[in-house]
C-alpha atoms as a printed R data frame, in Angstrom:
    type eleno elety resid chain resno       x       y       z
1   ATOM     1    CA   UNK     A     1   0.000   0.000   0.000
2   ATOM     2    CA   UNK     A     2   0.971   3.611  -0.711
3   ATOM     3    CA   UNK     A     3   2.225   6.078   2.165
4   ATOM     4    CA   UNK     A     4  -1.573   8.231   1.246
5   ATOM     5    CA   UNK     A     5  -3.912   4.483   1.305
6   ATOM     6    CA   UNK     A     6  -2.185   3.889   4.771
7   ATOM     7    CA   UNK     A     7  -3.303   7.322   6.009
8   ATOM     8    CA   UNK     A     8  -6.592   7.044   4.531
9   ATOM     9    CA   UNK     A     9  -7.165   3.440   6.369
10  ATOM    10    CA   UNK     A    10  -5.553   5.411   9.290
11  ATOM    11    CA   UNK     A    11  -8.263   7.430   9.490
12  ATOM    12    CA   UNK     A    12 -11.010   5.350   8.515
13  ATOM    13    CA   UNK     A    13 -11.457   6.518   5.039
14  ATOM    14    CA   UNK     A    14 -12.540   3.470   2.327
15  ATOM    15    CA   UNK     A    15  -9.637   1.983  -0.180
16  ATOM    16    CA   UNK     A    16 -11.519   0.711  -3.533
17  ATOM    17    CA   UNK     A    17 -12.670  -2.342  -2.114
18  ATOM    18    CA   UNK     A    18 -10.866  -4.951  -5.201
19  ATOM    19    CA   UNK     A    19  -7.426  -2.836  -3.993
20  ATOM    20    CA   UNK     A    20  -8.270  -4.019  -0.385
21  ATOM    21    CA   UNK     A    21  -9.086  -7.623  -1.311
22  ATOM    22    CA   UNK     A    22  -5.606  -7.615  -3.448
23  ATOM    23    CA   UNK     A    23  -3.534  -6.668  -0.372
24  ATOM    24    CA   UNK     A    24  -5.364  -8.978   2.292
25  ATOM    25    CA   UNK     A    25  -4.540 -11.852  -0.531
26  ATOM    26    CA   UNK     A    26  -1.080 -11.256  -0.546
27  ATOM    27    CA   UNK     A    27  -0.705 -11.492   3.045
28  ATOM    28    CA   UNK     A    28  -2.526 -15.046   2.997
29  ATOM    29    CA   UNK     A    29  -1.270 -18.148   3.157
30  ATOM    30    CA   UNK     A    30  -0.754 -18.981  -0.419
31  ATOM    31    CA   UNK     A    31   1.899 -20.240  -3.447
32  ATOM    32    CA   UNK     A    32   1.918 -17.046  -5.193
33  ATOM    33    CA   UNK     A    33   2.680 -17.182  -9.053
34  ATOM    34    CA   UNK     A    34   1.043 -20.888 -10.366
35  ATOM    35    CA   UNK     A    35   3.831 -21.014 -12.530
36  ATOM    36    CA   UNK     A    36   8.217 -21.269 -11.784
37  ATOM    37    CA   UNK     A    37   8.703 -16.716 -12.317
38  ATOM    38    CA   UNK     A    38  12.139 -18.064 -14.097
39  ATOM    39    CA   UNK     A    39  10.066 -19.628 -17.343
40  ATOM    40    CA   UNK     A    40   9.241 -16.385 -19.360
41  ATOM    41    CA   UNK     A    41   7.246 -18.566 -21.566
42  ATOM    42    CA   UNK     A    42   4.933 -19.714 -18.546
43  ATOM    43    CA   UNK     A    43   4.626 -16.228 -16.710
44  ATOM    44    CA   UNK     A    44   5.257 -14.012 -19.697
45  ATOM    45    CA   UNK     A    45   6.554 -10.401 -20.332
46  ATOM    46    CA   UNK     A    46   4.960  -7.351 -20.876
47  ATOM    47    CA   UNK     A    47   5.433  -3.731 -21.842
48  ATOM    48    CA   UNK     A    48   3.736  -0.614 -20.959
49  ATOM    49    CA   UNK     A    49   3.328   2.623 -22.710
50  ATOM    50    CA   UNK     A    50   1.007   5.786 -21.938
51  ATOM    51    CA   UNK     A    51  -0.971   6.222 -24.863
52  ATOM    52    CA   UNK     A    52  -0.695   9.978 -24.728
53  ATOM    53    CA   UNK     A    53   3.132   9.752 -24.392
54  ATOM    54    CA   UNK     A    54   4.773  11.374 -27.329
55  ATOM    55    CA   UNK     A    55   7.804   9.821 -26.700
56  ATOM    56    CA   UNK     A    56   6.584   6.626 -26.037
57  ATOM    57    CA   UNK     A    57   6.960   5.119 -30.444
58  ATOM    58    CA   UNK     A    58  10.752   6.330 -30.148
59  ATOM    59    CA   UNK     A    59  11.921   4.577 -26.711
60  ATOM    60    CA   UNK     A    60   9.888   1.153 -28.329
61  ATOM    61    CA   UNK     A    61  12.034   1.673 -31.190
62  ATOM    62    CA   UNK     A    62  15.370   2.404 -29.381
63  ATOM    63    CA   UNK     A    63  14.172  -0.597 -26.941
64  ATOM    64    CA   UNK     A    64  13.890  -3.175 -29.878
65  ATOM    65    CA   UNK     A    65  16.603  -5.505 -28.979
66  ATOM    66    CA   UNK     A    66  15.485  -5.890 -25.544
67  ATOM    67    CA   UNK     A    67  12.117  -6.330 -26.674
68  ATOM    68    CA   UNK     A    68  12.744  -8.754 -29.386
69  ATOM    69    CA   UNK     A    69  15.214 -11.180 -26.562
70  ATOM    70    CA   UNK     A    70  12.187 -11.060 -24.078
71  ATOM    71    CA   UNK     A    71   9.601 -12.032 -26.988
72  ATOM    72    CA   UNK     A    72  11.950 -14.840 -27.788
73  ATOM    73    CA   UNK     A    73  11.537 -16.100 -23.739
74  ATOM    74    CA   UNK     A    74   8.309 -15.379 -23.505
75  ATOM    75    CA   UNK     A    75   7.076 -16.164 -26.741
76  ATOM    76    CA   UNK     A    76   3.039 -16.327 -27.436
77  ATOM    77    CA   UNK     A    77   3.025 -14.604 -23.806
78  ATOM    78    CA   UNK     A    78   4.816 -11.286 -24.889
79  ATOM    79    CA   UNK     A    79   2.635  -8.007 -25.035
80  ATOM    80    CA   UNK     A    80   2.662  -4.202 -25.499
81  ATOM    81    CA   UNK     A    81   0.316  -2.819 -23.841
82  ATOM    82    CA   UNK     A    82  -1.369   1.021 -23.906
83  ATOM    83    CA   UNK     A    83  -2.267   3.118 -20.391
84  ATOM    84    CA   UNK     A    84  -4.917   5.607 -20.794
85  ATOM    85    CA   UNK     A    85  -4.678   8.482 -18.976
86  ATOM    86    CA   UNK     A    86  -6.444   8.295 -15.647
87  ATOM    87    CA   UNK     A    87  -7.173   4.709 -15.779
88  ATOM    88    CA   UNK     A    88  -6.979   2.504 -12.955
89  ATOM    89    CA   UNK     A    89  -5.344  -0.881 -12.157
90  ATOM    90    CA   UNK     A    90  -8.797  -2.578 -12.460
91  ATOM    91    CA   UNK     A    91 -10.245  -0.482 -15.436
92  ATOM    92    CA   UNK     A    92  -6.695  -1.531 -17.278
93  ATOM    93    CA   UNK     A    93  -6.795  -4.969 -16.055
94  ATOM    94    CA   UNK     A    94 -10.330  -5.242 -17.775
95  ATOM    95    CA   UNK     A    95  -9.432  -3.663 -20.489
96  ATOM    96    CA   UNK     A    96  -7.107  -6.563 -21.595
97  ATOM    97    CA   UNK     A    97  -9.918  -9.448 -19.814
98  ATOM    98    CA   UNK     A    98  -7.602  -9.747 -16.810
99  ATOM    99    CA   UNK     A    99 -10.164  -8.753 -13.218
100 ATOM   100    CA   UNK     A   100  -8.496  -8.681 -10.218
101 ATOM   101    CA   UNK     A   101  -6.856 -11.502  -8.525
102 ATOM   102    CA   UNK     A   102  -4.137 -13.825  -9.091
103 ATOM   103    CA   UNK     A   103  -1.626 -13.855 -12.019
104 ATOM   104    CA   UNK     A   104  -3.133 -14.836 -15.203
105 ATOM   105    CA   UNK     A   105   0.096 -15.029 -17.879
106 ATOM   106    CA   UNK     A   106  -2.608 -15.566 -21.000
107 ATOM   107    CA   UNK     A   107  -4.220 -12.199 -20.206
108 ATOM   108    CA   UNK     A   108  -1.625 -10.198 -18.337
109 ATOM   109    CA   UNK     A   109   1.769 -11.345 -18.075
110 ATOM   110    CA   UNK     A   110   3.791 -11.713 -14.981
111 ATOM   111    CA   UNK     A   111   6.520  -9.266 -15.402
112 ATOM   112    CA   UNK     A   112   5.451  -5.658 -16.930
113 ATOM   113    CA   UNK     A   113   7.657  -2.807 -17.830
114 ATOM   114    CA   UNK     A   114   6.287   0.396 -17.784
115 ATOM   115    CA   UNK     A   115   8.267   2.884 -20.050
116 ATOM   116    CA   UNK     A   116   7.706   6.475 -19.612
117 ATOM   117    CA   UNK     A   117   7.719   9.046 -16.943
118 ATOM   118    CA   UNK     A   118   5.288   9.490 -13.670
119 ATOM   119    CA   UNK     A   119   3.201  12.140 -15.511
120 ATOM   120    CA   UNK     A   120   2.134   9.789 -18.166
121 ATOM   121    CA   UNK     A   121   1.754   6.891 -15.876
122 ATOM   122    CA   UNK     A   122   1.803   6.998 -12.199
123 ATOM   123    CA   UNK     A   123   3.295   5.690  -9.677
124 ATOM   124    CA   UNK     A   124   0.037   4.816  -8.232
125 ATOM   125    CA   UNK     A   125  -1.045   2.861 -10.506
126 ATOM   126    CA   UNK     A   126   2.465   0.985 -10.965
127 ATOM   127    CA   UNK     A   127   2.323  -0.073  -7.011
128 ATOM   128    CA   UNK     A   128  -1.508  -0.858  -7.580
129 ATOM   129    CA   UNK     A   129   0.014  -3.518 -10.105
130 ATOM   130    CA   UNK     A   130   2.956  -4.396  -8.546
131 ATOM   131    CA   UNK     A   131   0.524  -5.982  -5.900
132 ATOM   132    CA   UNK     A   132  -0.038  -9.117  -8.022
133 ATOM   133    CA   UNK     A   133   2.938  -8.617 -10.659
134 ATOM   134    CA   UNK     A   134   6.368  -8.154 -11.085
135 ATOM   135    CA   UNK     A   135   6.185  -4.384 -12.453
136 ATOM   136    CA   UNK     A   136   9.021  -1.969 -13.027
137 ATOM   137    CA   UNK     A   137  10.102   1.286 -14.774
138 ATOM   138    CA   UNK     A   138  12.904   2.684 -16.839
139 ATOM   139    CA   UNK     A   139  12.467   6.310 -17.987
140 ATOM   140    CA   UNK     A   140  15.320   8.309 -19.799
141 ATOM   141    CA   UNK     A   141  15.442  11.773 -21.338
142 ATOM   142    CA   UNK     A   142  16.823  11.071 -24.802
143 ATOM   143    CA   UNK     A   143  15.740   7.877 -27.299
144 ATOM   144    CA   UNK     A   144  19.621   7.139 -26.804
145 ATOM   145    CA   UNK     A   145  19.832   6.549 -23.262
146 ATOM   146    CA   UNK     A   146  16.927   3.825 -24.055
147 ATOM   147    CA   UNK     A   147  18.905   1.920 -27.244
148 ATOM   148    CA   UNK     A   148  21.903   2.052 -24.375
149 ATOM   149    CA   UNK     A   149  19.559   0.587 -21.807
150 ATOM   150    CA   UNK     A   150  18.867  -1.957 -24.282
151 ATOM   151    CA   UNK     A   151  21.896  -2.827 -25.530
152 ATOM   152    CA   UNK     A   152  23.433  -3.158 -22.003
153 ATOM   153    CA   UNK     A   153  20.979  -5.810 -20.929
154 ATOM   154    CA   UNK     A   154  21.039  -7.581 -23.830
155 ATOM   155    CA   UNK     A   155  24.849  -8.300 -23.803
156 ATOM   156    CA   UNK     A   156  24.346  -9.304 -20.316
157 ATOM   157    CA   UNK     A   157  21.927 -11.216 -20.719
158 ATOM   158    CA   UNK     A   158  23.286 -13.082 -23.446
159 ATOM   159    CA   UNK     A   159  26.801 -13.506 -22.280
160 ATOM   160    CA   UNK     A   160  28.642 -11.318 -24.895
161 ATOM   161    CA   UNK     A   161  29.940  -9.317 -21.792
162 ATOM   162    CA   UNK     A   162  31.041 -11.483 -18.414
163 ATOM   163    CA   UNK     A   163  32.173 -10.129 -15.706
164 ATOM   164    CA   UNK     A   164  34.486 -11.991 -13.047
165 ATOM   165    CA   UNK     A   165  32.250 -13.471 -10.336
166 ATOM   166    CA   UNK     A   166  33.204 -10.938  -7.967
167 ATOM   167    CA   UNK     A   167  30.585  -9.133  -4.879
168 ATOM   168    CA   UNK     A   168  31.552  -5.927  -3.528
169 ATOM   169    CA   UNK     A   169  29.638  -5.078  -0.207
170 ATOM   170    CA   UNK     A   170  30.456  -1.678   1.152
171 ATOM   171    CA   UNK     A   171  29.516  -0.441   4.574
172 ATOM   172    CA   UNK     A   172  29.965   3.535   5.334
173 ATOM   173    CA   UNK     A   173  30.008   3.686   8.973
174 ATOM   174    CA   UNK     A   174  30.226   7.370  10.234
175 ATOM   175    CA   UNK     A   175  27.219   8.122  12.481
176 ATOM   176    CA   UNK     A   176  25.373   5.973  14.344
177 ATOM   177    CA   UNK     A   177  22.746   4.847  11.670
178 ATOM   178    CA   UNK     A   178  25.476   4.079   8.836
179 ATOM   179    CA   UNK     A   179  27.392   1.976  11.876
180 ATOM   180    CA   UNK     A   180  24.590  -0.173  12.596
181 ATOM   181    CA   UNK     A   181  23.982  -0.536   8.716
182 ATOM   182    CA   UNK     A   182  27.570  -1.389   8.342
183 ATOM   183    CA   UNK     A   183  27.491  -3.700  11.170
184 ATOM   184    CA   UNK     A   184  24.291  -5.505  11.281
185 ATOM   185    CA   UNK     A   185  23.452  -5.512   7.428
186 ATOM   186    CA   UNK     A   186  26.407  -5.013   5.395
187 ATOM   187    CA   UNK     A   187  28.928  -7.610   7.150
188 ATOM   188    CA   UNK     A   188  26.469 -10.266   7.763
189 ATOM   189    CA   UNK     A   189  25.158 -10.234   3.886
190 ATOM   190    CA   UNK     A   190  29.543 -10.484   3.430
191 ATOM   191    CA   UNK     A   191  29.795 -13.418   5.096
192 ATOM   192    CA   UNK     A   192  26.761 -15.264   4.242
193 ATOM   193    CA   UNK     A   193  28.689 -14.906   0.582
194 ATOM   194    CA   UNK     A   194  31.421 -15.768   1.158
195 ATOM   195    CA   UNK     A   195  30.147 -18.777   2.870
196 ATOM   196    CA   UNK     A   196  27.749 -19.953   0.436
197 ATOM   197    CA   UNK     A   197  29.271 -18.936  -3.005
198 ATOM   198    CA   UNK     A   198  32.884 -20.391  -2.904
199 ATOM   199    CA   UNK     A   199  33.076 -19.864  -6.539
200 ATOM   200    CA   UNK     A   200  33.126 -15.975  -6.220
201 ATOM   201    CA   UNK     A   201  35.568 -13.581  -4.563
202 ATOM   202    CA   UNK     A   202  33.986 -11.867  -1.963
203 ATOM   203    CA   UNK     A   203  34.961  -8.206  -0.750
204 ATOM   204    CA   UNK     A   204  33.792  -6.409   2.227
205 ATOM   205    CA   UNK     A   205  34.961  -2.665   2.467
206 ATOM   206    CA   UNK     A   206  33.799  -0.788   5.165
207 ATOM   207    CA   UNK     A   207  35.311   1.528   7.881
208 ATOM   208    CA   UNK     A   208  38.031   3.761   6.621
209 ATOM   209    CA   UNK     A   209  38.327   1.923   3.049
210 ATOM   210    CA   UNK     A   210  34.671   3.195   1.796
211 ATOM   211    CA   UNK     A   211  35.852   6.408   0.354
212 ATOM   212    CA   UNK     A   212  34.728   7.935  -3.040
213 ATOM   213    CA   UNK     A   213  38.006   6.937  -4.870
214 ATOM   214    CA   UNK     A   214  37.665   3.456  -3.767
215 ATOM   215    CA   UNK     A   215  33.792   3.287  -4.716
216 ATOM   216    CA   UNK     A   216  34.681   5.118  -8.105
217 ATOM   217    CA   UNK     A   217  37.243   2.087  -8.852
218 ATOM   218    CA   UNK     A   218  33.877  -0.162  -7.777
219 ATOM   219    CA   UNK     A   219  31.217   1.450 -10.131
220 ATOM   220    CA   UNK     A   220  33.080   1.403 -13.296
221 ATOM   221    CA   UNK     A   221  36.665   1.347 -12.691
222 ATOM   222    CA   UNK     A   222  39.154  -1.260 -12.228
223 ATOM   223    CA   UNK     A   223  37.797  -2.914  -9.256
224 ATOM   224    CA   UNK     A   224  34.263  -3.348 -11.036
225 ATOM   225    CA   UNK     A   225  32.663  -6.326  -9.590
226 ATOM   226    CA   UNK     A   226  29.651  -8.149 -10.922
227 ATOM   227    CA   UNK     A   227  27.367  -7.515  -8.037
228 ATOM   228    CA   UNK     A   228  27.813  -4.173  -5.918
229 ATOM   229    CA   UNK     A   229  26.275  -3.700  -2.395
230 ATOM   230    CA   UNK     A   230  26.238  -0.203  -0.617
231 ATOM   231    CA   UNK     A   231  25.085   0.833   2.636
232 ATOM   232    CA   UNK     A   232  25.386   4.711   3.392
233 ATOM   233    CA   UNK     A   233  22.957   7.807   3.505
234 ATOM   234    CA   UNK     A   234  21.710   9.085   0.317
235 ATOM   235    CA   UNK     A   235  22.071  12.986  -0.054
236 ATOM   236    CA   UNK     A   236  18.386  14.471   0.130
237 ATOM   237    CA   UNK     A   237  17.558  18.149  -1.401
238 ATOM   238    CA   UNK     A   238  14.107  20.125  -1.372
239 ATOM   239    CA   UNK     A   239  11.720  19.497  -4.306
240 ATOM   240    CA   UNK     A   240  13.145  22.572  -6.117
241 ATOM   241    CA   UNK     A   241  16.457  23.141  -5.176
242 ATOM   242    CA   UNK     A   242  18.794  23.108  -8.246
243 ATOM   243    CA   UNK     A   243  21.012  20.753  -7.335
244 ATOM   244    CA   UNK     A   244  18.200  18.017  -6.494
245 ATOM   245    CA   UNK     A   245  17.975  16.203  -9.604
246 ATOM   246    CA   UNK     A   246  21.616  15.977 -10.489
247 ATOM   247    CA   UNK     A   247  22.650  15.173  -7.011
248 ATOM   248    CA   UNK     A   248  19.399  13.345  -5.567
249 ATOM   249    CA   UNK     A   249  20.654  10.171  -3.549
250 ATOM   250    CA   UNK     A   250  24.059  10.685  -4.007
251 ATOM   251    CA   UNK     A   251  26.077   7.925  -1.326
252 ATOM   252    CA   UNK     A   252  27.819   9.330   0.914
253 ATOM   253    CA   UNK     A   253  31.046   7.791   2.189
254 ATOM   254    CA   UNK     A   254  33.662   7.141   4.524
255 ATOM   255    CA   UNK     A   255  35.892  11.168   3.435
256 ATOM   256    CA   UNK     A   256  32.714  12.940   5.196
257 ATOM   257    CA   UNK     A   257  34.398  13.169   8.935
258 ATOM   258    CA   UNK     A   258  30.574  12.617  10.607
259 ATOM   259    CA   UNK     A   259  28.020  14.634  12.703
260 ATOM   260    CA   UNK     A   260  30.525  15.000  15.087
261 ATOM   261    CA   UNK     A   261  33.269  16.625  13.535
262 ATOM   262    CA   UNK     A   262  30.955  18.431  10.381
263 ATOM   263    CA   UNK     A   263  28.303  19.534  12.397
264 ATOM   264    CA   UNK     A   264  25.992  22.035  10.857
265 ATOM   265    CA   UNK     A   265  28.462  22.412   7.517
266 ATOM   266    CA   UNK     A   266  27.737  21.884   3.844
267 ATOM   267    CA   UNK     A   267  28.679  18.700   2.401
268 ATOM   268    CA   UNK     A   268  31.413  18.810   0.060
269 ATOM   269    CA   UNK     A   269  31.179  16.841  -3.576
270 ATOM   270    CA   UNK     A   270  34.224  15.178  -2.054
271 ATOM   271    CA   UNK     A   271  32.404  13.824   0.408
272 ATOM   272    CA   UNK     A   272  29.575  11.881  -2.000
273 ATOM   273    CA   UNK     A   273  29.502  10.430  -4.737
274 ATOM   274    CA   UNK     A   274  26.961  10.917  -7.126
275 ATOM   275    CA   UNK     A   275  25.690  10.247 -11.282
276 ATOM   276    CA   UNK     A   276  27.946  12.659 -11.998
277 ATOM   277    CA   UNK     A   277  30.975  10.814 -11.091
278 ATOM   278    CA   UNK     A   278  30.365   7.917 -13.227
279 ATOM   279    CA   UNK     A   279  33.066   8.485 -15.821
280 ATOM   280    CA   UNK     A   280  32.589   8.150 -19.955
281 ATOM   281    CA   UNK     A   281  34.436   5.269 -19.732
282 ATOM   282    CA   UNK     A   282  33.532   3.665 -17.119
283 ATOM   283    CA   UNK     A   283  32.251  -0.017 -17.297
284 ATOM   284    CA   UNK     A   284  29.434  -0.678 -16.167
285 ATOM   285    CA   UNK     A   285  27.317  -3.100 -18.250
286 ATOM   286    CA   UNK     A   286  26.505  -6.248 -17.224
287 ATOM   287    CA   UNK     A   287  26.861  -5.018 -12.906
288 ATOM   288    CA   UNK     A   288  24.175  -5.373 -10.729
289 ATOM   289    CA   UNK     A   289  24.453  -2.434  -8.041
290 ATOM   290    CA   UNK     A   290  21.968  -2.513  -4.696
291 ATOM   291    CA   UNK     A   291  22.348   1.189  -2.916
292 ATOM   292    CA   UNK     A   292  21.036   0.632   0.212
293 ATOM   293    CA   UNK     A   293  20.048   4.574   0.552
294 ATOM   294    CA   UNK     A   294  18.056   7.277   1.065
295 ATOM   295    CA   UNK     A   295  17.072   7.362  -2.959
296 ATOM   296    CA   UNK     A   296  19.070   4.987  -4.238
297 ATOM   297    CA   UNK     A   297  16.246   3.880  -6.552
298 ATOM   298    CA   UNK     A   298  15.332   7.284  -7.655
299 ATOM   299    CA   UNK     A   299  13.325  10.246  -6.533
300 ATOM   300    CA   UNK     A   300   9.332   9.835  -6.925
């Protein structure tokens, strides 16, 4: 449920009573998706575009080869689907013979990516989906950002990029939140890899080592592993500050001194690091990277 249905049950206003039968069902005792999620081509794939997105014919087009790998999975269960402005889950749902309730992969696929921004379709209705389905979103600015979307998950995907079967977890310990994170999340999730995936090289870099040279060598650099963990604070600016979107979430690490010693002082860009320090030639395709932050899955 969203932060505004919570407040409205809170204080005893009505949620659309299929919405509230959706959520009681997934807290039931029950085997979730009929079918194994790993078989595209017995849960199926879907994409999502607003149907007054202008943008929306060039990202399909830039999108093509990740489109045309996931109709290959997911064969006769592949879609594209169309949102229309205002509708709900339930009048979408119906719209393609799918009423609410569990998965049905013949009328609505399992997994759905929506492509486009919040205006055209919002967030409410993605987390009304991603009740029952595996829903998630990509939006860029430019058709090019999309074709490099594309092209990144196809080569890893297919194996024409590899990376060395190496995890990363990084734990920023500075103030007393960050130090439990590094302590209680970030080691534990270290060791449990290293003990149960021999075959990969396990790092754990917290304390001192988490600095913003060592995590630009991580994301991108020479040290790139294949999966990247982070746990740190994620920088937070007001809704129209200029700074906000470039800098939005931006990890902190182990160069800002702490609360202690920075009290009440600007952060310095040497103290975070943020999109901007990605480098043109870094490497990142084919990493998965977890930011355990304030943000770190974007702004809504």
């Amino acid at each position: 449920a969203t932060m505004e249905q919570l407040v409205d049950e809170a204080i005893g206003e009505t949620l659309d009573s299929n919405h509230s039968a959706d959520l009681r069902e997934v807290g039931s005792d029950h085997l979730g998706v009929a079918e194994d999620p790993r078989l595209l081509d017995r849960v199926g794939w879907a994409v999502i575009t607003a149907e007054d997105d202008p943008d929306a014919a060039a990202a399909l087009q830039q999108l093509e080869p990740l489109l045309t790998l996931r109709q290959e999975a997911a064969g006769e269960l592949f879609r594209k689907f169309v949102y229309k402005a205002g509708e709900t889950k339930n009048r979408f749902l119906a719209r393609y013979g799918k009423g609410s309730g569990p998965v049905s992969p013949d009328k609505v696929p399992y997994y759905l990516l929506i492509v486009g921004s919040p205006e055209h379709i919002p967030f409410g209705f993605q987390y009304a989906l991603d009740v029952q389905y595996a829903v998630g979103r990509i939006h860029f600015a430019t058709p090019q950002e999309y074709a490099n979307y594309a092209v990144s998950v196809v080569a890893a995907e297919t194996g024409s990029i590899r990376l060395p079967r190496t995890a990363a977890f990084v734990g920023v310990a500075r103030d007393q939140a960050t130090r439990q994170s590094a302590s209680y999340l970030v080691a534990p999730l270290a060791k449990w890899m290293a003990d149960h995936a021999p075959d990969w090289t396990t790092q754990h870099i917290d304390g001192d080592a988490a600095t913003k040279s060592r995590l630009n060598n991580l994301l991108g650099g020479t040290e790139s592993p294949a999966f990247l963990f982070m746990a740190t604070h994620g920088i937070t600016f007001p809704a129209e500050h200029p700074d906000q979107r470039r800098r939005q979430g931006a990890l902190i690490c182990a160069d800002w001194p702490g609360p202690e010693q920075w009290a009440d002082k600007p952060l310095l860009p040497e103290f975070y690091f943020g999109g901007e320090d990605v480098g043109v030639d870094a490497h990142v395709v084919g990493q998965i990277s977890f930011t355990f932050a304030c943000y770190g899955a974007g702004t809504p």
